[in-house]
C-alpha positions in Angstrom: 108.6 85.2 132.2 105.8 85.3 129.6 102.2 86.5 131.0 99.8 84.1 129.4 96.6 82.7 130.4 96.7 78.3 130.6 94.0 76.3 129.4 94.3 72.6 129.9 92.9 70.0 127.6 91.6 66.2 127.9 92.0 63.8 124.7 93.3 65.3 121.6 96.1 67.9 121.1 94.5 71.7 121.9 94.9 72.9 118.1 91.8 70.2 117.6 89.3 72.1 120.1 90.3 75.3 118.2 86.5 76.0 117.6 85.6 75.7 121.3 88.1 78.5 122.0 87.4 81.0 118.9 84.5 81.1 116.5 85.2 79.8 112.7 83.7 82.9 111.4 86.0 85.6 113.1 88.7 83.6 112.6 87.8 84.1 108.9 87.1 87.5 109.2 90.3 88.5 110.9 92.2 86.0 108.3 90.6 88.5 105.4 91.2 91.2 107.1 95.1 90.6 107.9 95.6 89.7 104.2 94.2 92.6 102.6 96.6 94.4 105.4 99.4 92.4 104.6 99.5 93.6 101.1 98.4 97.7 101.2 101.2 99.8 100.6 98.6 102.5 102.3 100.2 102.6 106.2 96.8 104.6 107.2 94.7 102.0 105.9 96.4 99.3 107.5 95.6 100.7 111.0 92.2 101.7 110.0 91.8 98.0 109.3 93.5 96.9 112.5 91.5 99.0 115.0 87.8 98.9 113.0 87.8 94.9 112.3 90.4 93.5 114.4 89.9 95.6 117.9 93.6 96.3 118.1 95.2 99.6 119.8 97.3 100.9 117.3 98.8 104.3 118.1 99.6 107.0 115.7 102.0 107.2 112.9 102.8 103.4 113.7 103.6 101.6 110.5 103.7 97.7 110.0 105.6 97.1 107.0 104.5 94.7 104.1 103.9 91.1 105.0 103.5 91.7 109.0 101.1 88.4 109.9 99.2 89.3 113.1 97.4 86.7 115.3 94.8 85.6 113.5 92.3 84.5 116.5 93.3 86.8 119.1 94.3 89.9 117.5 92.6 92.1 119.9 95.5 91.0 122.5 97.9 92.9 121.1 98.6 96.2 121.2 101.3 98.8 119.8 102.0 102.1 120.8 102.9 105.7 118.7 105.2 105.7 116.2 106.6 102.4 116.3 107.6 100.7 113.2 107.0 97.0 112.7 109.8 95.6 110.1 108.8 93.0 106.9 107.3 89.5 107.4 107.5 90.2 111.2 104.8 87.4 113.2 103.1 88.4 116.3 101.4 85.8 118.0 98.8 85.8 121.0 98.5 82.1 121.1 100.1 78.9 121.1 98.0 75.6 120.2 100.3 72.9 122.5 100.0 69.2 122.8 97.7 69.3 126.6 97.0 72.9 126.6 96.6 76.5 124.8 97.9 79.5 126.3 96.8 83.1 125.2 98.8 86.3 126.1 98.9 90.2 125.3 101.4 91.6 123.4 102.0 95.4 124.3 104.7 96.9 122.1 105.7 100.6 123.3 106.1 103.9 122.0 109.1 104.8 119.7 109.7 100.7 118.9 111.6 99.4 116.3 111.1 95.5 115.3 113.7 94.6 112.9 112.6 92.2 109.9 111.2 88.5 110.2 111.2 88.8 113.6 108.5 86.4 115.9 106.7 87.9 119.0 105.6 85.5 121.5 102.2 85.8 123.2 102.5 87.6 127.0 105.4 89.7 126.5 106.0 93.3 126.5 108.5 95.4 124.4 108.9 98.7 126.5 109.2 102.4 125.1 111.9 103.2 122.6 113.4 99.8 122.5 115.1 98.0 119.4 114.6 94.6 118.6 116.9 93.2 115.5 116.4 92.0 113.1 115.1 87.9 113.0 115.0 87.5 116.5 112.2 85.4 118.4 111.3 87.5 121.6 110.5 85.0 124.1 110.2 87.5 127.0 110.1 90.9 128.0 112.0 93.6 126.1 113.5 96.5 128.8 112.5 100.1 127.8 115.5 101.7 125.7 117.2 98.6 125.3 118.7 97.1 121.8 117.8 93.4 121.9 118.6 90.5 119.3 118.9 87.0 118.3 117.6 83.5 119.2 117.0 83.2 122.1 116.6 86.7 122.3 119.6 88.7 124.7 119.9 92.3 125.4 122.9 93.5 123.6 123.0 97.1 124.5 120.4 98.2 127.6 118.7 101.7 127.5 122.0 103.3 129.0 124.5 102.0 127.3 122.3 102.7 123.9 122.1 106.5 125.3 125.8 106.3 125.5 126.2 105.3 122.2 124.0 107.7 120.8 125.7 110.7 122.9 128.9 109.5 121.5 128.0 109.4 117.8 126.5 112.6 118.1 130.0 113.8 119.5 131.5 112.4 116.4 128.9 113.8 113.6 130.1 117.4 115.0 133.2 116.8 114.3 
């Protein structure tokens, strides 16, 4: 289950009180700021960016690869841990605009993550330490620590075990 915040609304779909819930201006800010990101080949700039304008937690050595589109009105709800690596044209969302209501969530991505390529992040989940997410997948809820997940919806194809096992085996078979 995804941890995000509900806000009903009266009349109009939520995406037309958009203003009431974030102010134009850092909305353009944080849209400036993304793009300019999205582009830099320069990884350190791109977290410089990210923690002085956006208020994100970014931990060292992460890298978000070219094209990554964060949140652009919450980005401050999401977080990424140490050496993570966030694959091309990957989405990671804090928000959803619905018909009757918004909801707003953190997104905490762990230490040692991998997110595979064009992949979508829904607001409130977690991806825990070391895990893999493939490639094009749409995580919809949490993602266990160590585990290999994929597709849509999103399924744990190997969990933190089985991956160690895999790993140990490989290993065993490099020696050779």
């Amino acid at each position: 289950m995804r941890r995000t915040e509900r806000y009903r609304v009266k009349e109009n779909n939520s995406l037309w009180h958009v203003y009431k819930t974030v102010p134009f201006l850092k909305v353009v800010k944080n849209f400036i700021v993304i793009q300019l990101a999205r582009y830099t080949p320069f990884l350190s700039m791109k977290n410089w960016l990210y923690r002085t304008f956006l208020r994100m937690k970014v931990g060292e050595h992460t890298a978000f690869a070219l094209m990554v589109m964060l949140d652009v009105m919450f980005p401050e709800k999401i977080s990424v841990g140490k050496n993570s690596v966030i694959g091309y044209n990957t989405t990671i969302l804090a928000h959803e605009y619905l018909i009757k209501e918004y909801r707003l969530g953190t997104v905490t991505i762990g230490n040692n993550v991998m997110v595979g390529a064009n992949t979508t992040i829904l607001p409130g989940v977690r991806i825990g330490d070391g895990a893999i997410v493939s490639a094009g997948t749409l995580v919809h809820k949490d993602v266990p620590a160590g585990a290999f997940v994929g597709g849509n919806p999103m399924r744990v194809i190997y969990s933190k075990e089985e991956m160690e096992k895999r790993m140990r085996e490989d290993s065993f078979l490099q020696d050779d």
